[in-house]
N, C-alpha and C positions, 0 to 999 in steps of 0.2 A: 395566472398568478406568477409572480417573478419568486428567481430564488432569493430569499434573505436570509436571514437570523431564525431558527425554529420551523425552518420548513424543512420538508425530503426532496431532494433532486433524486429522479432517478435521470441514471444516463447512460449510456453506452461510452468506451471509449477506443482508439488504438493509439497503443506507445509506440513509441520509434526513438532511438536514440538520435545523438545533435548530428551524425551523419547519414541518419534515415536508414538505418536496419531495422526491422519489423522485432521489437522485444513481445509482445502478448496483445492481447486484444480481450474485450469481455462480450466480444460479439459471437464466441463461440460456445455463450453461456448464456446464462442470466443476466441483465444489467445491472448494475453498482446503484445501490440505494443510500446516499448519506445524510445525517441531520446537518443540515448548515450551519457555522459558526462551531461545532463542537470539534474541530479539527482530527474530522473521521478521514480525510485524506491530504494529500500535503499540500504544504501553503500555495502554492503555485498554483495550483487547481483551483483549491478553495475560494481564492481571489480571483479567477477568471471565471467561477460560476456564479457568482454575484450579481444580480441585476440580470439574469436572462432567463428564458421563458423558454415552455415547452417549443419543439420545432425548431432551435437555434442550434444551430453548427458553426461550429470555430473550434480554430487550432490554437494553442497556446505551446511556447517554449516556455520551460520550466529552467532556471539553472539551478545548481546544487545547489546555494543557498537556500530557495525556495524549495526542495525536494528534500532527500535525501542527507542532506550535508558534501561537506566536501572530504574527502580521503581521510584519513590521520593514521601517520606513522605509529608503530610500535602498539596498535590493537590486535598482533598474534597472542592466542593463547591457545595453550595444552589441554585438554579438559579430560575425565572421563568419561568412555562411550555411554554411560548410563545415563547421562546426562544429554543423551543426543536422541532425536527421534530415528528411529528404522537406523542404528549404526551399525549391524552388519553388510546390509548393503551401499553405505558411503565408498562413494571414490572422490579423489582429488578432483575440483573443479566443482561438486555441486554444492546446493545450498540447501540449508534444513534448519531447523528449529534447535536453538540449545534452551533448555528451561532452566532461570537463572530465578535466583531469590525475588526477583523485581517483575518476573512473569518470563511470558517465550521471546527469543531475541534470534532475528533471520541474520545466520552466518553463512561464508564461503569457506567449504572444507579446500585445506592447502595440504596435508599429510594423512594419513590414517594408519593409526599402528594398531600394534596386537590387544592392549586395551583404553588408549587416549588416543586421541584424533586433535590435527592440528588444527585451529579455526581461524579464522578472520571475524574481528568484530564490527570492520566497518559492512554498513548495512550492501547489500550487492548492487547495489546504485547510487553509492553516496558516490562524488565527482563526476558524476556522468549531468548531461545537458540532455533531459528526456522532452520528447513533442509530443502533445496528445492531439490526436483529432477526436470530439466530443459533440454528440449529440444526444441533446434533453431530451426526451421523452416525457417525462411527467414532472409536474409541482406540488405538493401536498404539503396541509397543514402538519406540523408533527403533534402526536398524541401529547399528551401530559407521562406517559408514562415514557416514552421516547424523550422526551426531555430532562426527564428524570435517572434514565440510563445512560444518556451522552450517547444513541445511537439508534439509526433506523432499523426499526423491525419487518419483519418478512407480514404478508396481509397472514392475519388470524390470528396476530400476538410474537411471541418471541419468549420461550423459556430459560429461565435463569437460574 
């Protein structure tokens, strides 16, 4: 079965950024299970796993338009730590969750004070040119109710 439109790619993958440093791998986990076409991962991927079958291996470069986006100036903000996951143990340079009216949103801590923390709101790989090397493991029809969530479920359902 090819991936298309309403099906589950599972896959493994490793990122690398566009000068090949090792960012994360899902080989030291679980594989990535996504519904196709519901833009469960970003464009760049979602269009290289198009038309391929289990057993297929390829690398795809991604640029930031396709991923991430690209930089933008003047997304510092000041937030309160209450608003941050685990903010007593933030330092400068990591990233974490701020929970915004719109849902969770992945920031790069730049300050941390006594009770706001500075953030970055561009995403921690927006302008970056990330490489994935990617292999399918499996194709699968998606459920009705996985179509109905905009997302692959784990075997035996997915509670909501």
């Amino acid at each position: 079965m090819k991936i298309e439109p309403r099906t589950v790619a599972i896959f493994h993958y490793d990122l690398a950024d566009g000068a090949g440093r090792r960012i994360e791998s899902s080989r030291t986990g679980r594989p990535l299970a996504v519904l196709h076409g519901a833009g469960n991962v970003i464009a760049g991927v979602e269009a290289a796993l198009a038309g391929r079958e289990p057993g297929a291996r390829f690398t795809v470069t991604v640029p930031p338009e396709q991923g991430y986006g690209e930089r933008r100036d003047g997304l510092v903000q000041r937030v309160p730590k209450k608003h941050l996951r685990d903010p007593q143990r933030l330092r400068p340079g990591d990233t974490t969750v701020l929970v915004t009216r719109d849902g969770l949103r992945m920031v790069s801590v730049l300050k941390v004070g006594q009770s706001v923390v500075d953030v970055d709101l561009n995403h921690p790989m927006a302008g970056r040119t990330l490489v994935f090397a990617i292999e399918v493991l499996a194709v699968r029809e998606a459920t009705p109710e996985e179509i109905e969530h905009g997302h692959a479920h784990e075997p035996g359902g997915h509670p909501h």
